[in-house]
C-alpha positions in Angstrom: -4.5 -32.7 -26.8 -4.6 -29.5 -25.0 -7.3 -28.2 -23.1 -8.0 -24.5 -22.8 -8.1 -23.8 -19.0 -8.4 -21.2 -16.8 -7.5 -20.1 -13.4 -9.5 -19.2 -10.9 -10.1 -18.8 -6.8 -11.2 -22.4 -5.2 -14.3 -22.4 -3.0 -15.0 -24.8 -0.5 -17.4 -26.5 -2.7 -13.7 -27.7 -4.4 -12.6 -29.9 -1.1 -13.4 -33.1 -2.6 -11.7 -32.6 -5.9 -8.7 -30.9 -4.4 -7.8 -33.6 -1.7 -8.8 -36.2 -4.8 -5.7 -34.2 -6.6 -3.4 -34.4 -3.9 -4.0 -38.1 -3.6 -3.4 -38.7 -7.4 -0.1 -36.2 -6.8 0.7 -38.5 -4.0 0.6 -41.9 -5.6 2.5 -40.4 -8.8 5.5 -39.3 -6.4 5.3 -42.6 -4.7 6.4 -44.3 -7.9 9.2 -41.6 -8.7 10.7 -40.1 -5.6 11.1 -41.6 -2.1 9.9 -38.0 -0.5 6.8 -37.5 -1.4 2.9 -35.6 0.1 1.8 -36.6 3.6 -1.8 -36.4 3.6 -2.6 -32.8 3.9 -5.0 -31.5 6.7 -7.8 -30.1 5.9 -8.0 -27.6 8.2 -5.0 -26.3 5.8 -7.2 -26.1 2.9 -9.9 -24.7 4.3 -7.9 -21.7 6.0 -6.5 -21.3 2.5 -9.5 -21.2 0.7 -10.8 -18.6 3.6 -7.7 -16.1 2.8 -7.9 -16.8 -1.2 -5.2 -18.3 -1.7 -6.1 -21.9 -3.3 -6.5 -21.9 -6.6 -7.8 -24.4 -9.8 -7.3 -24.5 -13.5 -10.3 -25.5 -14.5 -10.9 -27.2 -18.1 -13.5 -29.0 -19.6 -15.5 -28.4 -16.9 -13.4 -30.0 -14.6 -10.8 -29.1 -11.9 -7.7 -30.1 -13.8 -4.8 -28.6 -11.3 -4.8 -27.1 -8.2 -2.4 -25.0 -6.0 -1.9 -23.0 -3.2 0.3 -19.4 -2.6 1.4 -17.6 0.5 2.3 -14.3 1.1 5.1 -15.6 3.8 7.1 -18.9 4.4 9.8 -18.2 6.8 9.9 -21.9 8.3 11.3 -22.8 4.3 12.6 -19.2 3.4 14.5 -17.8 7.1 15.5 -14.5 6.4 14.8 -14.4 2.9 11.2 -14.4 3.7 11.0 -10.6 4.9 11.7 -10.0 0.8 8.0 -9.0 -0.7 7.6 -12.3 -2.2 4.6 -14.9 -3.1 5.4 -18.5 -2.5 3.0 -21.2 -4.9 2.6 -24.7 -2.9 1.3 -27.9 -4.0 0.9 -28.2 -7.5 -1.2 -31.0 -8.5 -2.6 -31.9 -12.1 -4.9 -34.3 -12.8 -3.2 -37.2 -14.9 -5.3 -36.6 -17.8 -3.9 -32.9 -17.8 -0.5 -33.6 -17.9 1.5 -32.2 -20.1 -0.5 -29.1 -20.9 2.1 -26.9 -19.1 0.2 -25.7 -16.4 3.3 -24.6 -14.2 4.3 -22.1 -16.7 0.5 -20.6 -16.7 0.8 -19.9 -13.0 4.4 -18.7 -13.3 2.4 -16.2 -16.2 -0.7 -15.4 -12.9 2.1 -15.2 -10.7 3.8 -12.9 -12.0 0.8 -10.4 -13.0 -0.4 -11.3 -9.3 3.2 -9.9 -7.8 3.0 -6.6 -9.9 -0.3 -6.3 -9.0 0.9 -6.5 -5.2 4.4 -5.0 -5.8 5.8 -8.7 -4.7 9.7 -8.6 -6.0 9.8 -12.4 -6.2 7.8 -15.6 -7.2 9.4 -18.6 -5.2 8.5 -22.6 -5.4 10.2 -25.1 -3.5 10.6 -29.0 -4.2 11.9 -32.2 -2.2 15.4 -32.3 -2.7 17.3 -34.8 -5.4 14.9 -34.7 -8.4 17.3 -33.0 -11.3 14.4 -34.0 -14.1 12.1 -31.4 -12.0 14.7 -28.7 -11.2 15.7 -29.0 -15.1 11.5 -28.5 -15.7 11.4 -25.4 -13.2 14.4 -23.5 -14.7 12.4 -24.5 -18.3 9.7 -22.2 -16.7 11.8 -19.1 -15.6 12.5 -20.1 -12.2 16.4 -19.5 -10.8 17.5 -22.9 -9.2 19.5 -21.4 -5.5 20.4 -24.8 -4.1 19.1 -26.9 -1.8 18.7 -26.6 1.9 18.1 -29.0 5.1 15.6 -28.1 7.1 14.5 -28.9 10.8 11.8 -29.6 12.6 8.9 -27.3 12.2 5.4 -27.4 13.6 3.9 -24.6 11.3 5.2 -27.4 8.4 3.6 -30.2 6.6 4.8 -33.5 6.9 6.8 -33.8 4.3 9.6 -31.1 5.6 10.6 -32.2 8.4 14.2 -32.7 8.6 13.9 -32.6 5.0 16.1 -31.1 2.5 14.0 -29.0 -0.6 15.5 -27.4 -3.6 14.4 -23.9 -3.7 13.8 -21.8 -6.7 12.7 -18.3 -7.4 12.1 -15.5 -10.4 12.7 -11.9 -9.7 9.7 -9.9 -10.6 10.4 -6.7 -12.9 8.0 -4.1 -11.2 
């Protein structure tokens, strides 16, 4: 059944139910891929949350999805980063909210959000090696560029270093 949801800025009155999200995200990924979330600091969140950029579908009340964008990612991105670009992070829907196509809402924000802010590109990246979720990003407009290995990072999350991630982007028509 689908639930009519919208999207809006997270506050930190959302901490509990996003960290709950990325727990649920967590445990999913644990039974499908070997790679998956480190527990996320929440000093992360937070700075997010500060600069506007964690958001929430919210439905029935209820924080179905959450997920996060930057404005840079050069630790994932190297040179491509110094395109105008916005980078979405850590989406993570609720189990009862499967299914209700939420990645191809926020590739509809996104893209609004990038002509808004003259941003040439929407980019995502992924853990490396799941061809069912590159085949459901390219279902939702996003350009599959490869794969590539990363190092060791301190600016990174758990989860990417010395870790290979598929990358994908959508060039924006301004």
């Amino acid at each position: 059944m689908a639930h009519a949801a919208t999207i809006e800025q997270s506050t930190m009155d959302d901490l509990k139910d996003i960290f709950h999200l990325y727990d649920l995200a967590t445990a999913y990924q644990k039974t499908h891929i070997s790679n998956g979330w480190p527990s996320f600091k929440e000093e992360m969140v937070v700075q997010e949350i500060n600069k506007g950029y964690q958001y929430k579908f919210v439905a029935d009340g209820q924080t179905a999805c959450v997920f996060a964008i930057a404005l840079h990612d050069p630790d994932i991105w190297f040179e491509k980063d110094e395109d105008p670009a916005l980078y979405i992070h850590r989406i993570a829907t609720h189990p009862d909210y499967r299914g209700q196509h939420f990645v191809k809402q926020i590739v509809e924000w996104a893209t609004d959000f990038a002509v808004a802010n003259k941003l040439q590109f929407i980019r995502m990246d992924t853990t490396a090696g799941n061809p069912k979720l590159i085949a459901y990003y390219q279902s939702c407009g996003f350009d599959y560029l490869g794969d590539v290995k990363l190092g060791l990072s301190e600016n990174l999350p758990a989860h990417y270093q010395n870790a290979s991630m598929s990358l994908f982007e959508i060039k924006v028509n301004l």
